[in-house]
N, C-alpha and C positions, 0 to 999 in steps of 0.2 A: 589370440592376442593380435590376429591380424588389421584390427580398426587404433589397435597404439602404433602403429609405425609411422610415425610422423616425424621421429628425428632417431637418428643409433648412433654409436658409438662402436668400433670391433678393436678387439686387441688381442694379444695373443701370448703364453706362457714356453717360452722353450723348455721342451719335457716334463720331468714331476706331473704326468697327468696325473696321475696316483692324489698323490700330498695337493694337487689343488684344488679337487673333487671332494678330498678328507676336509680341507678347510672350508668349502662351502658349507659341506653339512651340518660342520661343527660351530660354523656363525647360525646358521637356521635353526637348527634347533636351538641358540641363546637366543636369537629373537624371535624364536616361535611363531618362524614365517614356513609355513608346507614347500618343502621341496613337489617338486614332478621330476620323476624319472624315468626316462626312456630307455632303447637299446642306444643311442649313439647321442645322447645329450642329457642333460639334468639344468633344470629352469627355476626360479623364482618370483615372486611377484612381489615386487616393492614398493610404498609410494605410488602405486599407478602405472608402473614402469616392468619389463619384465627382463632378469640378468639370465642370458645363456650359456652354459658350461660344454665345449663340445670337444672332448679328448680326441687326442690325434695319435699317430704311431709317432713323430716327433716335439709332441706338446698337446696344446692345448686352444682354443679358439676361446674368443669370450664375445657375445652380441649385447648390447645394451639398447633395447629399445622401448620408447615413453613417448608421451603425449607433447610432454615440455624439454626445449633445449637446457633450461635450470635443472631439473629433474633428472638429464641426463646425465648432467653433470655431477651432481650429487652421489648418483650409483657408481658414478665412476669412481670421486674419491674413497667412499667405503670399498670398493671393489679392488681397491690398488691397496689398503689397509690392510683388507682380508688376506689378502697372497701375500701383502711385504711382511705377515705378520710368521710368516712361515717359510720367511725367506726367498719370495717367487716373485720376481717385477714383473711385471705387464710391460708389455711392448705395444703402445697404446698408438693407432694410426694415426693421429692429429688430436693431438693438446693446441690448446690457445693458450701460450703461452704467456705469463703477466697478467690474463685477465683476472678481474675480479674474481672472487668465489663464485659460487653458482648461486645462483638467488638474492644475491645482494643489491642491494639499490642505497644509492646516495641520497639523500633526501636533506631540505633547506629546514630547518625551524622556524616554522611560519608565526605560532603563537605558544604564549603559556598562560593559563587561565584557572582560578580556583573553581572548578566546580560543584565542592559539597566542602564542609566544613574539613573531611578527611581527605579529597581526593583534590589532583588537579587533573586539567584537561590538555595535551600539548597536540598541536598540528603541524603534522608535518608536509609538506609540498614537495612532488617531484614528478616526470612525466610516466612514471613505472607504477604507479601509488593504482592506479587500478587494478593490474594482478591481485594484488593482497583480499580481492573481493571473494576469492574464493579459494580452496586448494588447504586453508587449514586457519582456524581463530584465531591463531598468536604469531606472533614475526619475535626474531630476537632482534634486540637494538645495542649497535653499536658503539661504546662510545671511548674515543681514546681520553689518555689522559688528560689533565688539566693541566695547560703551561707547555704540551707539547706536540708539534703538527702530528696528522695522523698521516698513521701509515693499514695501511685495511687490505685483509687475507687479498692471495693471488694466486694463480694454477700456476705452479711446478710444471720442468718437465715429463715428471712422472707420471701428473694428474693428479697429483693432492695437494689438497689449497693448503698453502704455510702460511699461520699466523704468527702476527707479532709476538714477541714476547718480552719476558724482564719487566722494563722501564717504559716500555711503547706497547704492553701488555692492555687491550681492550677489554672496559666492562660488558659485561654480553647478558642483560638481564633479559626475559620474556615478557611481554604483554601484548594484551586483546585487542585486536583492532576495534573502535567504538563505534566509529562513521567512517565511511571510506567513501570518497568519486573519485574520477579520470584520473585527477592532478592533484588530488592530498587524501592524508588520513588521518583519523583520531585517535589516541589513544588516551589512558588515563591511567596517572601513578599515584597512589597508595600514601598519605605523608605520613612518614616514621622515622622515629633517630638514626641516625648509623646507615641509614640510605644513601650512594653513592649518586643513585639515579637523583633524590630527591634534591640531594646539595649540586647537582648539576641543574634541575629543573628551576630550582628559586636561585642559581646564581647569574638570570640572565640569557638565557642562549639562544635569544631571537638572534637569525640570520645566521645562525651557526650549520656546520655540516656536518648529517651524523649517519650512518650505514645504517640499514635493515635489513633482517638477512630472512626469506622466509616463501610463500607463509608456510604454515607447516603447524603441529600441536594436536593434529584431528579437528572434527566437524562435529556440529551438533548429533550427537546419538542418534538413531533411525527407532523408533521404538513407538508402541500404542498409547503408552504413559512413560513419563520420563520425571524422576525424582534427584533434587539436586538440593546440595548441604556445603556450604562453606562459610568463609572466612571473608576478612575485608578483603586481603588480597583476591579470593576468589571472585568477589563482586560482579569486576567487568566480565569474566567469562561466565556467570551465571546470566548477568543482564542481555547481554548477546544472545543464550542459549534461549532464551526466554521470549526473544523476539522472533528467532526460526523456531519453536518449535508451538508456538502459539498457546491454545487450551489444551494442547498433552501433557504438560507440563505444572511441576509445584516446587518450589524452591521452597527451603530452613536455608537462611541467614545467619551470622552471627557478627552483626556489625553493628555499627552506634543508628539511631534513626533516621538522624539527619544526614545520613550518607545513602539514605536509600533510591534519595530523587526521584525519579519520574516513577518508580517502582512503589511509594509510600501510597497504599492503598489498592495497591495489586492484590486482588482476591488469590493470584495464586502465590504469593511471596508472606510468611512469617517468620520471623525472629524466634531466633531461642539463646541464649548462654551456655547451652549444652551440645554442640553438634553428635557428639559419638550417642547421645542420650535420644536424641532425635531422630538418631539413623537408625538404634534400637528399636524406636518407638513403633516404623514404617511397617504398613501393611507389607506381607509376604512378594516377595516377588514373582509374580508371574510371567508366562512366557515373552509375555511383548511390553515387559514392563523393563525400563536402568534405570539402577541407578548409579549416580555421579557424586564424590564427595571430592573435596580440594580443602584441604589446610594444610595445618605444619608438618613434618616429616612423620613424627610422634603418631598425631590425632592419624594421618594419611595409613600407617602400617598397624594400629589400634583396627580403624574402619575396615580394613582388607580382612584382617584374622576373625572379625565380626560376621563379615559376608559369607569369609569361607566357610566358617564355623555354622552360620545357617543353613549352605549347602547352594548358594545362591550362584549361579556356572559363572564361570570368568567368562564369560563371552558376553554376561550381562550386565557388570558393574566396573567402575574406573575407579580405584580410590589414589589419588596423586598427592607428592608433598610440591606446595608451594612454597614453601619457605620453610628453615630448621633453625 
């Protein structure tokens, strides 16, 4: 791990080396992230980032070291979650206090734009707007209430970001980044009743300010052939996929036509009204073949018992709910 040390973090557990070793394991094995363990430490790899566990005769040491100071920051607040969750504070050498969350960027609303019959287009501007070029497809977007200033997550002295809550309670949806340069990005929301994003999108919010928090969501799958099945929601993160993974790639749609846009006539994009039927359908999967499905929660844990059920390894398919 010695080419991540570009930025750390150390902190430290007075005693319970025991109980704060038991809690590591026991978040690793729910996120079904491989421990390393040695005679005098036990490590993980997170994000890109790697958390060090090194018991003492009076506690406990902890190293956080990653690529990215946001990144650090991130492992720190889950790492302060992990042990407060078992009653253990970190005694963390310098927090920055009041700063933002970690990966957060404020961002202007530049524009809002119909781009397909279903979807709009909104840009946002800011001088951070390049980051989001790599490190994960989707950013979550911040947005406080309607009729009330915002107030946007900040590091504690503990190290975990506190967000608002109640009445100053931020909507926090996902979406793809579409086009990104230096100083702005694209994205594009989905129109549907009962969207909170949507009745913010058509109510105006040129020049407004609204947080990004990210990126993060994973990267286009690394694979020989790459097979992908969604919904409208899934759209932008199919379109995306579709443009890094070039001709390994075949997308099942299941969206109205006119929402396909520059994709309407893509030899490797077809339509179906059945995705679980179409996931069915797929050639067996082979070694260097994923596949990727995204819809409702429902279709999303259908799709998984499907794969398992063919015997198809978790290490080769993604089935996510988008929306429930």
């Amino acid at each position: 791990m010695a080419h991540m040390r570009s930025y750390r973090s150390t902190g430290r557990i007075e005693r319970a080396a025991g109980a704060a070793v038991a809690a590591l394991k026991a978040r690793a094995a729910a996120w079904e992230v491989p421990l390393v363990e040695a005679p005098e430490r036990l490590s993980l790899v997170l994000w890109g980032c790697e958390l060090i566990l090194m018991p003492q005769p009076d506690g406990v040491q902890i190293d956080l070291v990653g690529p990215e100071e946001r990144l650090i920051g991130t492992l720190r607040d889950s790492a302060t979650e992990i042990f407060a969750e078992v009653g253990l504070p970190v005694l963390w050498d310098h927090v920055d206090v009041g700063a933002l969350a970690p990966g957060l960027s404020l961002m202007r609303v530049e524009a809002v734009s119909p781009l397909t019959p279903g979807f709009l287009r909104v840009r946002l501007s800011g001088p951070e707007a390049g980051r989001f070029a790599s490190g994960g497809l989707h950013f979550r977007l911040l947005l406080p209430p309607a009729g009330r200033p915002a107030i946007w997550p900040r590091v504690a002295g503990t190290g975990r970001t506190v967000w608002p809550e109640g009445a100053d309670a931020l909507h926090r949806p996902v979406y793809t980044v579409a086009a990104q340069e230096a100083d702005w990005l694209d994205f594009d929301i989905f129109r549907h009743r009962g969207s909170p994003t949507c009745d913010w999108a058509e109510a105006g919010p040129v020049g407004a300010t609204v947080g990004i928090i990210g990126p993060g969501g994973g990267w286009c799958p690394e694979a020989g052939r790459l097979f992908l099945f969604g919904d409208e929601t899934a759209l932008p993160a199919i379109r995306r996929m579709l443009d890094l993974a070039g001709g390994r790639a075949r997308a099942v749609l299941r969206c109205a036509a006119a929402d396909l846009g520059r994709l309407a006539g893509d030899p490797r994009v077809d339509r179906s009204d059945d995705l679980l039927a179409a996931l069915a359908a797929q050639e067996a999967c082979g070694p260097d073949h994923f596949l990727w499905f995204a819809a409702s929660a429902d279709e999303a844990r259908a799709a998984r018992r499907h794969l398992q059920d063919r015997g198809v390894a978790r290490a080769r398919f993604v089935a996510a709910a988008y929306w429930s």
